[in-house]
C-alpha positions in Angstrom: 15.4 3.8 -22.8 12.8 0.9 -21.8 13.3 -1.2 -25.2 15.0 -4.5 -24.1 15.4 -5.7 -28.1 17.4 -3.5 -30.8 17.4 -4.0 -34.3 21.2 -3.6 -35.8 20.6 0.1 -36.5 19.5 0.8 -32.9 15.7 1.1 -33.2 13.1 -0.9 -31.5 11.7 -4.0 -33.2 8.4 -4.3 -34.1 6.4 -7.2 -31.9 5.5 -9.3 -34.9 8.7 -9.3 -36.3 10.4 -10.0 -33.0 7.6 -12.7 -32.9 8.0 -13.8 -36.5 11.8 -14.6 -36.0 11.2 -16.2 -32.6 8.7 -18.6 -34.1 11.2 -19.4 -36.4 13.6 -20.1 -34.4 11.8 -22.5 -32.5 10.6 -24.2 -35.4 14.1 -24.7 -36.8 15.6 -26.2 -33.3 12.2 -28.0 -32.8 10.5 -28.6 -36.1 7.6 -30.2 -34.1 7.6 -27.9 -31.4 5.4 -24.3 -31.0 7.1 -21.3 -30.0 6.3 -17.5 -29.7 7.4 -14.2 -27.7 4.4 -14.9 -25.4 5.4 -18.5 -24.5 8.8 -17.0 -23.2 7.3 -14.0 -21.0 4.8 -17.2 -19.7 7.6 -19.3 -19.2 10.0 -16.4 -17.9 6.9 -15.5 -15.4 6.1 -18.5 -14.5 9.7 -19.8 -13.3 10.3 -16.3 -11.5 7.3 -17.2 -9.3 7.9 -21.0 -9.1 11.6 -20.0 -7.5 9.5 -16.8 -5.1 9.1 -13.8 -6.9 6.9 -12.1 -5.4 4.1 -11.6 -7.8 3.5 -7.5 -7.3 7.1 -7.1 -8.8 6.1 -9.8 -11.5 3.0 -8.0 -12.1 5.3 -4.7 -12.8 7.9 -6.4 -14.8 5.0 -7.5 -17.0 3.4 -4.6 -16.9 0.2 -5.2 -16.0 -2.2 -2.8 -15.1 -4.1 -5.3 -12.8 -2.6 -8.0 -10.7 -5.2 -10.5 -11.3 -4.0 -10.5 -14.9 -0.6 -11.7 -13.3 -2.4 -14.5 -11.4 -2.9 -16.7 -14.4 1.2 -17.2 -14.0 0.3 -18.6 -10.5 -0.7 -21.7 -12.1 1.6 -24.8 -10.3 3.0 -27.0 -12.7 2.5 -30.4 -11.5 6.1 -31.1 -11.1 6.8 -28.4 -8.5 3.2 -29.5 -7.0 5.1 -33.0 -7.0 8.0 -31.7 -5.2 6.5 -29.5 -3.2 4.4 -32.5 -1.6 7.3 -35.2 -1.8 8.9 -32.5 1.1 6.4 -31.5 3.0 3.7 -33.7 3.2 3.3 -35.7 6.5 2.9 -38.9 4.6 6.1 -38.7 3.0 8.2 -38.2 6.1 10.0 -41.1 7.8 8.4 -41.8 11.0 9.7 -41.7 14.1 10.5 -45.4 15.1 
């Protein structure tokens, strides 16, 4: 079986309903925040890639037909970008004395 959600009597949900209750959710534990199924699969892609996932197996987990369609996910947040150049960049390093 591929369906990752079950309703209580075992069948698959159906994506607005599954989207429905997430939205609700959301809006209950964060009445001024926006939630939905598809903010989670970005956010679950996004993080997979932002900790090395390689994005082929992303891609597949998706399932995208094309990888390009993955790429959007690629997006750096500026945070990472942040880190990302606080370690590496030459500029930050201590120099030799």
């Amino acid at each position: 079986m591929d369906t990752l959600f079950l309703t209580v009597s075992g069948r698959c949900f159906a994506r607005d309903v599954l989207s429905r209750m997430v939205t609700a959710y959301v809006a209950a534990g964060a009445p001024d925040k926006h939630g939905s199924c598809h903010l989670f699969r970005h956010t679950t892609a996004t993080l997979m890639l932002e900790a090395g996932a390689d994005v082929r197996y992303v891609s597949e987990m998706l399932g995208h037909r094309k990888l390009e369609t993955t790429m959007i996910y690629t997006r750096v947040s500026v945070a990472k970008l942040r880190e990302v150049h606080a370690a590496t960049h030459p500029a930050e390093r201590p120099q030799p004395s």
